[in-house]
C-alpha positions as CSV (number, residue, x, y, z in Angstrom):
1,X,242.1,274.6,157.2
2,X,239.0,276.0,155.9
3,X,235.8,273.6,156.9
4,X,234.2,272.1,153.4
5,X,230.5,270.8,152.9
6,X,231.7,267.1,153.8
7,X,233.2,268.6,157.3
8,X,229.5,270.3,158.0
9,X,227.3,267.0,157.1
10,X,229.7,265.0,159.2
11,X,229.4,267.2,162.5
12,X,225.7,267.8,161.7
13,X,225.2,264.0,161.1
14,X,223.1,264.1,157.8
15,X,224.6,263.3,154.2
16,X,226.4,265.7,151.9
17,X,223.0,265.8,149.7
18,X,221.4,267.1,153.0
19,X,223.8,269.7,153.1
20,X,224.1,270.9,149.7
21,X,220.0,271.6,149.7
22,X,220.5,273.6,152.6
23,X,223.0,275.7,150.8
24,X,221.0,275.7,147.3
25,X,218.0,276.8,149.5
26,X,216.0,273.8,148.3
27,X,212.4,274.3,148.9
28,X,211.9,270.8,150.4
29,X,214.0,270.7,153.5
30,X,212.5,270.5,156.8
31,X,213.2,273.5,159.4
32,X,214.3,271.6,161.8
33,X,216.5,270.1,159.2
34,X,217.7,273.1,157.9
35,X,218.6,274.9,161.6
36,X,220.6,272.1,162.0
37,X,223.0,272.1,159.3
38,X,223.0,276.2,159.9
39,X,224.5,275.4,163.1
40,X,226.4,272.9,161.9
41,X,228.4,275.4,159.7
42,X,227.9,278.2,162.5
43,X,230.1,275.9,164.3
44,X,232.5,275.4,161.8
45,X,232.8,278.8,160.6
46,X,232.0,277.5,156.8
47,X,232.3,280.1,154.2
48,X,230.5,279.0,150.9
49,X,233.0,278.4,147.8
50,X,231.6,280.8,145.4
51,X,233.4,279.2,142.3
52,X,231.9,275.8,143.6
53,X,228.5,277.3,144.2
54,X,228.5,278.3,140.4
55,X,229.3,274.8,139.2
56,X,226.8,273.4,141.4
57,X,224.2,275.4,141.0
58,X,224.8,277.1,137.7
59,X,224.3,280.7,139.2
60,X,226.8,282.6,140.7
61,X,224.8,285.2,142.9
62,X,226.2,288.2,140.8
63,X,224.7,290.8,139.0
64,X,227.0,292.6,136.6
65,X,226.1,296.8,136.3
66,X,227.8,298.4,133.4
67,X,227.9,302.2,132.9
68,X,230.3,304.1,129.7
69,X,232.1,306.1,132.9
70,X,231.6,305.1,136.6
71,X,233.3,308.5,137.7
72,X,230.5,310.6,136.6
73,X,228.5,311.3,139.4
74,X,224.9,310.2,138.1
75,X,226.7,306.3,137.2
76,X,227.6,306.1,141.0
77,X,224.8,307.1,142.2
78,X,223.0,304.9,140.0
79,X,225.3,302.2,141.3
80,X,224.9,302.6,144.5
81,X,220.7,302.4,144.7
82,X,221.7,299.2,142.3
83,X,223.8,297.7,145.1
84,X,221.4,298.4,147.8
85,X,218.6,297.0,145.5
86,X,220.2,293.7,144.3
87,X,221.1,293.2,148.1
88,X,217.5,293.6,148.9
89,X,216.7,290.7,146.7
90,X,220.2,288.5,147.4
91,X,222.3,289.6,145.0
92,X,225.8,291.2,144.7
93,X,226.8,293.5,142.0
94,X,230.4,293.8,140.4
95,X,230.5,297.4,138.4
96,X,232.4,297.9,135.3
97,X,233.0,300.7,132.8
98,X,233.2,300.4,129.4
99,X,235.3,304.2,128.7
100,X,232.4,304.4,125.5
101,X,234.5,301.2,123.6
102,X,232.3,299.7,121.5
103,X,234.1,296.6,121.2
104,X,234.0,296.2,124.8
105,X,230.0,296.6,125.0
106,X,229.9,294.0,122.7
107,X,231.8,291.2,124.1
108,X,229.7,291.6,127.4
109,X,226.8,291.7,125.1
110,X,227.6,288.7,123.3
111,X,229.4,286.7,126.4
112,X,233.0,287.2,124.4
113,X,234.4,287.7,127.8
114,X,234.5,284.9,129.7
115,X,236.6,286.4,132.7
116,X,233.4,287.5,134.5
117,X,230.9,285.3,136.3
118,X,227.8,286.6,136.4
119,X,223.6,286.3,136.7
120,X,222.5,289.1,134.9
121,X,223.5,292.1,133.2
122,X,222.2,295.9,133.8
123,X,223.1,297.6,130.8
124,X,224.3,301.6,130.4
125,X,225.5,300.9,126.7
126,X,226.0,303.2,123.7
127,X,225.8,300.5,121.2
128,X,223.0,302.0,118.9
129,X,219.8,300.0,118.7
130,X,220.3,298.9,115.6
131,X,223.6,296.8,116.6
132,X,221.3,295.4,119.8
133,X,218.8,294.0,116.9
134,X,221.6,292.6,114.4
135,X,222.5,290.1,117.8
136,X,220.9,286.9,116.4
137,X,220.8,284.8,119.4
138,X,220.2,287.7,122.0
139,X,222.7,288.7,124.8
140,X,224.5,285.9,126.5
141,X,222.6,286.4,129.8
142,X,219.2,288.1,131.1
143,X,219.5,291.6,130.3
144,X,217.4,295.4,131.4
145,X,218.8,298.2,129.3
146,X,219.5,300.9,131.4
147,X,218.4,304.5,129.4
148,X,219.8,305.6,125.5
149,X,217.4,303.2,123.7
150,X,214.3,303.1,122.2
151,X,212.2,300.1,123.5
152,X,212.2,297.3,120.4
153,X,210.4,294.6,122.7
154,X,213.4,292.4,122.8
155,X,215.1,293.6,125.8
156,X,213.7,295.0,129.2
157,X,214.6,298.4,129.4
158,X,214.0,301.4,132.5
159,X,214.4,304.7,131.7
160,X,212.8,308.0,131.8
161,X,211.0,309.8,129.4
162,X,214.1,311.6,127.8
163,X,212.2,314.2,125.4
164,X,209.3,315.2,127.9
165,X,212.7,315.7,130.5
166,X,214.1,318.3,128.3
167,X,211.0,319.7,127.6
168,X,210.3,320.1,130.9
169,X,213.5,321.8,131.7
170,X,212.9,324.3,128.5
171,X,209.3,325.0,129.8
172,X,210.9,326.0,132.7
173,X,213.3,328.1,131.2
174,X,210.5,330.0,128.9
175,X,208.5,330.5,131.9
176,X,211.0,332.7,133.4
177,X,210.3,334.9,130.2
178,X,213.7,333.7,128.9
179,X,213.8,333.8,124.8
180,X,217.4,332.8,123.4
181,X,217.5,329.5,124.6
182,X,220.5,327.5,124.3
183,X,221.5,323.5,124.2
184,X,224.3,322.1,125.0
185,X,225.0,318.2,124.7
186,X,223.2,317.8,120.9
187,X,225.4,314.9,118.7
188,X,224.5,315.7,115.5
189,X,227.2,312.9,114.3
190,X,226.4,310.2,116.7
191,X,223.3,307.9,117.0
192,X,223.1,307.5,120.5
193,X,219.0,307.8,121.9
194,X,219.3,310.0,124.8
195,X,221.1,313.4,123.4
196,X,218.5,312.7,120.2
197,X,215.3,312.5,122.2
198,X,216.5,315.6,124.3
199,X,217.3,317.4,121.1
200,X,213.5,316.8,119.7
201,X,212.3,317.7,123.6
202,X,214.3,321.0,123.3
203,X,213.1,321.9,119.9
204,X,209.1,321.0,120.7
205,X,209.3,323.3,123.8
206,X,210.5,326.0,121.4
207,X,208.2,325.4,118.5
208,X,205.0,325.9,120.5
209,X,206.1,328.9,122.7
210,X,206.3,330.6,119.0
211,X,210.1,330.9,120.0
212,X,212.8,330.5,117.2
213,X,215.2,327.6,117.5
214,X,218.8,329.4,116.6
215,X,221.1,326.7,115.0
216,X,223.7,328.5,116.6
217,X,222.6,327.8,119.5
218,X,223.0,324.2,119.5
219,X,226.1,323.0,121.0
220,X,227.8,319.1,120.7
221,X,229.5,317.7,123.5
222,X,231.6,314.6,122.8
223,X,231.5,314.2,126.7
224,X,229.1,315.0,129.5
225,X,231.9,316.6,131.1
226,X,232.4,320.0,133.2
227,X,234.8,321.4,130.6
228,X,232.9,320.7,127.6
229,X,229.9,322.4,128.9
230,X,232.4,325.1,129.9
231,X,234.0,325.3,126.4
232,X,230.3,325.3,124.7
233,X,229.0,327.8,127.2
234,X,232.0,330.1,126.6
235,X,231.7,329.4,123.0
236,X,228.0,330.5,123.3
237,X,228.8,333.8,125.0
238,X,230.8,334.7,122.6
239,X,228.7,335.3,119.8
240,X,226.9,338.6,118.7
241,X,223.7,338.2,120.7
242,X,224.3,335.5,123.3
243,X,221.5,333.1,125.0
244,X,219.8,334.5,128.0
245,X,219.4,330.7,128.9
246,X,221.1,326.9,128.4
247,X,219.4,324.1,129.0
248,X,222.3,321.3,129.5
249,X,221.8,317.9,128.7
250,X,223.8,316.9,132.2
251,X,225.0,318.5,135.3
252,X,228.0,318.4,135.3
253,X,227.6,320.1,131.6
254,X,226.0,322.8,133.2
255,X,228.2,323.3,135.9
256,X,230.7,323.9,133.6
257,X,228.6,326.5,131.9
258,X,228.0,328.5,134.7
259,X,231.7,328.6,135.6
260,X,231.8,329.9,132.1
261,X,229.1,332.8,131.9
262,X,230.8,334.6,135.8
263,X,234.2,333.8,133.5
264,X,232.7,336.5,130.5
265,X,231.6,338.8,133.8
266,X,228.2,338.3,133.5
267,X,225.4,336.7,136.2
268,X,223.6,333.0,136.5
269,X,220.9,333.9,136.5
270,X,220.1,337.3,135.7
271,X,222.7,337.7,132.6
272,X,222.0,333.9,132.0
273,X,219.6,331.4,133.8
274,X,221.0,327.4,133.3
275,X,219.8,324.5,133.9
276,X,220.8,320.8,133.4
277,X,219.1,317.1,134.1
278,X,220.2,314.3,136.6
279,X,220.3,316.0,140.0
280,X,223.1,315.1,141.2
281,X,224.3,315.8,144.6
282,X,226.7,318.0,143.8
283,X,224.4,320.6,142.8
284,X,222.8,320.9,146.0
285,X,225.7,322.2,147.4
286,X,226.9,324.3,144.7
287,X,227.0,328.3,144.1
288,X,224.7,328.8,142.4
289,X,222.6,326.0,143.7
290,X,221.8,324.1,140.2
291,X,218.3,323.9,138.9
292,X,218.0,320.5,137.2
293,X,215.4,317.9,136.0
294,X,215.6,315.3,138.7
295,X,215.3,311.6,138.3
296,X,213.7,309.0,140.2
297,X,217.4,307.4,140.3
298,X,216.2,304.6,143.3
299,X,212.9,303.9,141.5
300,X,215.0,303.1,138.6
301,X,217.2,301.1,139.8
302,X,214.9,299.3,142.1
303,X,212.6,298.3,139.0
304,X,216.4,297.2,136.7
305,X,217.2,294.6,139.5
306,X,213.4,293.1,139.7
307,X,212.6,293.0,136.3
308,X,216.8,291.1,135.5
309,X,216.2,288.9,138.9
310,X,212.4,287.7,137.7
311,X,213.9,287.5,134.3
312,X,217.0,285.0,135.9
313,X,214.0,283.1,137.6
314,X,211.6,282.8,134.3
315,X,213.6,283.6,131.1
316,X,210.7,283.6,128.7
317,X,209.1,286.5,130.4
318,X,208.2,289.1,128.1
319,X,209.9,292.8,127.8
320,X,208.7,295.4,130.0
321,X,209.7,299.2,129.4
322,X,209.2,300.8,132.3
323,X,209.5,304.7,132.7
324,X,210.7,306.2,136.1
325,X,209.1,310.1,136.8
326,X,211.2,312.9,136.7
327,X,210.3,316.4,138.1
328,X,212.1,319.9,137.3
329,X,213.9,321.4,140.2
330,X,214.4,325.7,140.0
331,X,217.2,326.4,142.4
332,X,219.2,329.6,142.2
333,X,220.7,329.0,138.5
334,X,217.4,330.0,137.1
335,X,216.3,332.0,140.4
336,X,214.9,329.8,142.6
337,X,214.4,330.0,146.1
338,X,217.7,329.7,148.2
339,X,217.3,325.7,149.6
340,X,217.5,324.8,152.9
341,X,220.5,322.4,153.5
342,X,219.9,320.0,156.4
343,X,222.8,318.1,157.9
């Protein structure tokens, strides 16, 4: 039978109130006091109730990261520097998707779903920012907004700067002396932040290089997705005078455009250079090796987990936006140097 707080104050001879500041990690407990009851439940091989811990203390430990797709590789990175942050600071982290349902950002939002137990929320949504501001009495625990919106001063929010990324990325590209410049990941129909700001990043670049900005040229993707970037790119080859570039809006978008453009017979990068943004691990490895805009994923998530915990600790804190660096990456997609792979 499993040894409960009562068992551990009896064999360490001090009263259950003893015990359950030693658990709480209440400040005012002596050491010696405190070693003892750790040896106490050492002894007794206690394992803490979580669900009890929650009603004691009203905090369950957790920290809740949701993402719109955990299967796409730049969400589990971004959970796993999450994980090994929150456990820096004492935290565990339960991950959840939403699959881009609306409804279901919303109840987590809004505390609708009462099935999960948790802290603190670090928040991937695409709810737009106008549907953040119509929530009257704020989310239903302390929130950081993870990328997609705009910073409002209600909310904490980490995120890179998404318009100087893609400009960055299109610099690159018009560098190389490349002037049909492609896009692929616009949505023209939707209002989510990201895609928008690297819309306005992508048309800026091409504005002051004197270049012209081909409507044509700019591609939707309902999904960050190797075959939609495959299926744009292919779509993109096959008109009269095709790009001699694409800038992706995602990896795994460009990896499916690349796939695409040695499908038509043609080269990445001398027929067609591309590069995307996230830098995920993939394209280390791939051939081509991927040139990408690389994000400061660890910073990131380092700066979500302090700014939810301090907010758990002191709610009234004021917002903080915080933007993590990014830093363009050629590899061979756009003619880079061949990298060095170390095992």
């Amino acid at each position: 039978m499993a040894a409960t707080l009562r068992d551990v104050a009896r064999h360490a001879q001090v009263s259950l109130r003893t015990v359950n500041n030693v658990v709480s990690g209440y400040q005012h407990v002596s050491e010696q006091m405190r070693r003892k009851v750790q040896a106490a439940m050492e002894e007794l091989d206690y394992r803490p109730n979580p669900v009890a811990r929650t009603l004691r203390t009203g905090r369950s430990g957790v920290l809740a990261l949701v993402v719109p797709e955990i299967d796409v590789p730049y969400f589990a990175e971004l959970a796993r520097e999450v994980i090994n942050a929150a456990d820096e600071v004492g935290y565990r982290v339960i991950v959840d998707q939403t699959g881009h349902d609306h409804d279901r950002e919303r109840q987590l939002l809004t505390g609708a779903d009462r099935s999960l137990l948790f802290d603190g929320l670090l928040f991937s949504p695409l709810v737009t920012p106008s549907e953040l501001r119509a929530m009257q009495d704020g989310p239903a625990v302390p929130l950081v907004l993870l990328g997609e919106h705009d910073f409002d001063g209600r909310y904490d929010h980490v995120a890179i700067d998404n318009e100087r990324a893609a400009y960055d990325a299109v610099q690159h590209l018009i560098g190389l002396g490349r002037e049909r410049i492609a896009a692929i990941g616009v949505q023209p129909q939707e209002t989510y932040t990201t895609p928008q700001q690297r819309t306005a990043g992508f048309r800026r670049a091409m504005t002051e290089a004197g270049l012209a900005v081909r409507e044509p040229y700019l591609r939707a993707a309902a999904h960050y997705r190797r075959a939609a970037g495959y299926a744009a790119a292919r779509d993109l080859l096959a008109l009269p005078q095709p790009p001699d570039a694409i800038f992706c809006y995602a990896d795994l978008l460009a990896m499916g455009a690349v796939r695409a453009v040695f499908d038509a017979g043609l080269s990445v990068p001398d027929d067609v250079a591309v590069i995307g943004i996230d830098d995920i691990d993939e394209g280390r490895y791939s051939r081509p090796t991927l040139s990408t805009v690389s994000l400061d994923t660890p910073h990131i998530a380092r700066e979500a987990v302090k700014r939810v915990a301090d907010r758990i600790d002191e709610p009234g804190q004021p917002a903080l936006q915080i933007t993590a660096s990014h830093t363009v990456i050629a590899r061979e997609s756009t003619g880079g140097e061949v990298p060095i792979i170390h095992s």
